[in-house]
MARFIBA-114409 format. One record per residue: residue in three letters; chain; x, y, z of N, C-alpha, C, O in turn; residue number from 1. Coordinates in steps of 0.05 Angstrom, whole numbers. Example, Ala and Ser with C-alpha at 12.3 -4.5 7.8 and 13.67 -1.06 7.14 Angstrom:
<kolvexs>
["ALA" "A" [264 -114 156] [246 -90 156] [264 -66 156] [285 -66 169] 1],
["SER" "A" [257 -45 142] [273 -21 143] [258 1 157] [268 23 161] 2],
</kolvexs>
This chain:
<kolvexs>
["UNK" "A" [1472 696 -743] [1490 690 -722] [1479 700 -695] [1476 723 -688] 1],
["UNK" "A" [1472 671 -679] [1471 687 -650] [1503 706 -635] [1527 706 -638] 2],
["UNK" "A" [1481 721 -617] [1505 739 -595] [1505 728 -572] [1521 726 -553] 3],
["UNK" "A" [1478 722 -576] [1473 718 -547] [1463 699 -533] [1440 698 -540] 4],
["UNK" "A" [1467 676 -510] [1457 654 -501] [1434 650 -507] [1420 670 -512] 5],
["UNK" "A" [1423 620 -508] [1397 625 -510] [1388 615 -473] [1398 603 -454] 6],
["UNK" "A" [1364 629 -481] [1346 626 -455] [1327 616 -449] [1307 630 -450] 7],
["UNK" "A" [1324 595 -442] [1301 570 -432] [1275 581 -413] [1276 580 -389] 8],
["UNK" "A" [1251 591 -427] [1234 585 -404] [1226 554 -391] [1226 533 -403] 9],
["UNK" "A" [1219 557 -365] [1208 544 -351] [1183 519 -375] [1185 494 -375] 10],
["UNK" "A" [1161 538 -394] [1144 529 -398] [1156 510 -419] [1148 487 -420] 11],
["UNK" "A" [1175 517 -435] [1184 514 -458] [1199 474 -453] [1204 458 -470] 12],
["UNK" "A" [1201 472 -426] [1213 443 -414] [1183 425 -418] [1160 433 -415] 13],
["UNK" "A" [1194 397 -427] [1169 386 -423] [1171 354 -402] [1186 354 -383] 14],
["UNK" "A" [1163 342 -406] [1162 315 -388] [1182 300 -392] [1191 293 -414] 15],
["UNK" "A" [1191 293 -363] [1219 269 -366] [1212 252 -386] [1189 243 -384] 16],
["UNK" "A" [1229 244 -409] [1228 226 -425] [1249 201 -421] [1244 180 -434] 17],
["UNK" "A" [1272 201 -403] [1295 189 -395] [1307 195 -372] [1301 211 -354] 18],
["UNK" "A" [1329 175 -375] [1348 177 -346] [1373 175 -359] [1379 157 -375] 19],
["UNK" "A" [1389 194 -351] [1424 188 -350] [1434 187 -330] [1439 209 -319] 20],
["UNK" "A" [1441 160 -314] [1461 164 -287] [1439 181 -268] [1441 205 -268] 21],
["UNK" "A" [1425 173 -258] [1407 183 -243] [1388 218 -247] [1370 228 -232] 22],
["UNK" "A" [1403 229 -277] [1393 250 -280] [1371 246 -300] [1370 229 -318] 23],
["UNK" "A" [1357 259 -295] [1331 259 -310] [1330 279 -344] [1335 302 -350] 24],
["UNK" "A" [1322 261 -356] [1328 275 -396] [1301 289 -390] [1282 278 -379] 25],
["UNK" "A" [1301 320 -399] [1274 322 -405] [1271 331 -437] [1292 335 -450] 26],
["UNK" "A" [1246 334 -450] [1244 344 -478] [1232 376 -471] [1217 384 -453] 27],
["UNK" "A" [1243 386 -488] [1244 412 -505] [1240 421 -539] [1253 416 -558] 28],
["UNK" "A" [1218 434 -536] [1214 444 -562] [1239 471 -568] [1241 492 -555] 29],
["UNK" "A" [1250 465 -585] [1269 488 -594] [1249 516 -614] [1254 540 -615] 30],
["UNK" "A" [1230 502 -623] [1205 525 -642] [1199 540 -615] [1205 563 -611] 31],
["UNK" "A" [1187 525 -597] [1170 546 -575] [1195 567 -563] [1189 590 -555] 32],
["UNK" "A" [1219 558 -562] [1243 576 -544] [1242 596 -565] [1239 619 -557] 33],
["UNK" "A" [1244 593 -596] [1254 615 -608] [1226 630 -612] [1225 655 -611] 34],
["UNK" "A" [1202 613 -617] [1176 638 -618] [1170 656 -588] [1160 678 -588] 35],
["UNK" "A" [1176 644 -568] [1178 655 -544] [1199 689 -543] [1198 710 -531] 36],
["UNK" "A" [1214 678 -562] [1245 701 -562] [1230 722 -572] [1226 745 -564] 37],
["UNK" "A" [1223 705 -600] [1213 737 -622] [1186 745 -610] [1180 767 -620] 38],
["UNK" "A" [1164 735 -591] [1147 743 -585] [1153 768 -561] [1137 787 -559] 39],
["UNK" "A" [1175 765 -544] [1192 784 -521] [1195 802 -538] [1185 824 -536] 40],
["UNK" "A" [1215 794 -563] [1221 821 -575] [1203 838 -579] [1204 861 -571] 41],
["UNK" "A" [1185 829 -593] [1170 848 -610] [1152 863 -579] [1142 886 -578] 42],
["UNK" "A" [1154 846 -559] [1129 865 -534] [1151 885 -531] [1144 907 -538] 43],
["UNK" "A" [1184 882 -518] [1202 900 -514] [1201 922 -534] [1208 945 -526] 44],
["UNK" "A" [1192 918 -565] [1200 941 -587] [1176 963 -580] [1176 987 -582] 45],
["UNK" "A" [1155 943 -570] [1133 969 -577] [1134 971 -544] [1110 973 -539] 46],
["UNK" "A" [1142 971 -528] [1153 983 -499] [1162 1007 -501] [1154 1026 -488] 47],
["UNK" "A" [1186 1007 -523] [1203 1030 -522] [1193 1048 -543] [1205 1069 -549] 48],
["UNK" "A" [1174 1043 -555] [1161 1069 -583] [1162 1093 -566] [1158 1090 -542] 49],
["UNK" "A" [1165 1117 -575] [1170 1140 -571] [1189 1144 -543] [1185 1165 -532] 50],
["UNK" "A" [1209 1124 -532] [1225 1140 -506] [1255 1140 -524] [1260 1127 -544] 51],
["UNK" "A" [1268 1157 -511] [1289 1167 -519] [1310 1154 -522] [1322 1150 -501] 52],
["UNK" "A" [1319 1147 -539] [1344 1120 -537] [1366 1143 -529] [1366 1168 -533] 53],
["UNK" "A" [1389 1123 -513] [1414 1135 -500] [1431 1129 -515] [1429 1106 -523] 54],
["UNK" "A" [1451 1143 -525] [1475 1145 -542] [1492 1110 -531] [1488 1097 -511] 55],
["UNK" "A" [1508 1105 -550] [1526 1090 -545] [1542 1093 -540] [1557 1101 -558] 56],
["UNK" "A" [1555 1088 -513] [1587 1087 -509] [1605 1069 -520] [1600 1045 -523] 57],
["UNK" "A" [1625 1079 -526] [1652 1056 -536] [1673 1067 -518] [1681 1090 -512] 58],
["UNK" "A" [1681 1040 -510] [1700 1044 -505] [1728 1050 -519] [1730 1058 -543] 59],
["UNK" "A" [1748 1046 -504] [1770 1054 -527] [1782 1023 -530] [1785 1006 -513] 60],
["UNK" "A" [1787 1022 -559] [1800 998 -577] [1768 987 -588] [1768 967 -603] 61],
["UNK" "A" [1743 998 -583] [1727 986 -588] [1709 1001 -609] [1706 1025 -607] 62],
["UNK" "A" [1694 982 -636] [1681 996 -653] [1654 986 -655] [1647 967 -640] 63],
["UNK" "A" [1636 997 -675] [1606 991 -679] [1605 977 -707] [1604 988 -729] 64],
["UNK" "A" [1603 948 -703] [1604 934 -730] [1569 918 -732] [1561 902 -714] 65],
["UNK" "A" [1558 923 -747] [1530 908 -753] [1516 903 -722] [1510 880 -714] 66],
["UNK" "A" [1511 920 -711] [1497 931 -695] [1513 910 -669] [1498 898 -654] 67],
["UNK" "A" [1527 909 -666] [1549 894 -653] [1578 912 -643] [1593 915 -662] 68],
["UNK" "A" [1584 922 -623] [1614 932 -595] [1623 899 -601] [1615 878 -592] 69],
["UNK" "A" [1643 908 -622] [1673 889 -632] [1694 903 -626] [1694 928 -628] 70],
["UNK" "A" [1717 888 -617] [1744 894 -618] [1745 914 -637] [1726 914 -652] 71],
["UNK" "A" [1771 940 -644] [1776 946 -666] [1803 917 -678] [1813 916 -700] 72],
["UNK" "A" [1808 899 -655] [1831 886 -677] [1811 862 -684] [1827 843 -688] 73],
["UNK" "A" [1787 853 -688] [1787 834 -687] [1786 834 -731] [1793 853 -745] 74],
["UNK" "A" [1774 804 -745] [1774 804 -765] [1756 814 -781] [1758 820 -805] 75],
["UNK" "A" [1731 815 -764] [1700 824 -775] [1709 858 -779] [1715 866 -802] 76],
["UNK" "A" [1710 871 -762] [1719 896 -761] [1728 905 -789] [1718 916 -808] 77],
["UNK" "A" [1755 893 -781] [1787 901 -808] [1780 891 -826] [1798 892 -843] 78],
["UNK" "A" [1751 874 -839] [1748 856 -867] [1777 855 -878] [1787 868 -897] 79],
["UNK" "A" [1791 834 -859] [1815 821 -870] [1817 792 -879] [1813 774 -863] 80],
["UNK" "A" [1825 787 -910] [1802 761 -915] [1829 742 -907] [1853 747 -908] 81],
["UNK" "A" [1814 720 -899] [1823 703 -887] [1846 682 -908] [1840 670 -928] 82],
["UNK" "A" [1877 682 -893] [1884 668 -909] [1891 638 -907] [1888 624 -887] 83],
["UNK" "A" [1898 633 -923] [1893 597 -918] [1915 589 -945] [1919 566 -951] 84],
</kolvexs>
């Protein structure tokens, strides 16, 4: 499950292939956006080898679920199974 938007480089756009209503279609590789992602990651992981990570704040009503600041009401939290 993503959290988080994804983010388009520049390079990752490729040549107008179309037109809608005067706007221009371009193509995009979706492989290059996500090897681009995990390639960031992994430079950011070995960035931070040996500096000091800073504690987590929570706020209040708020908990630490699968490495994720969730609601404490929400459903993920309370594993309240869903009824139907």
């Amino acid at each position: 499950m993503r959290a988080d938007p994804q983010v388009v480089h520049q390079d990752d756009i490729g040549n107008t292939v179309g037109e809608f209503h005067g706007t221009p279609i371009r193509a995009m590789s979706l492989d290059d956006v996500e090897l681009r992602e995990i390639l960031d990651t992994q430079v950011r992981v070995r960035m931070s080898l040996g500096v000091e990570q800073l504690p987590v704040v929570l706020l209040s009503g708020e908990v630490l679920k699968d490495n994720l600041i969730r609601r404490a009401t929400t459903r993920e939290v309370n594993d309240v199974p869903i009824q139907g």
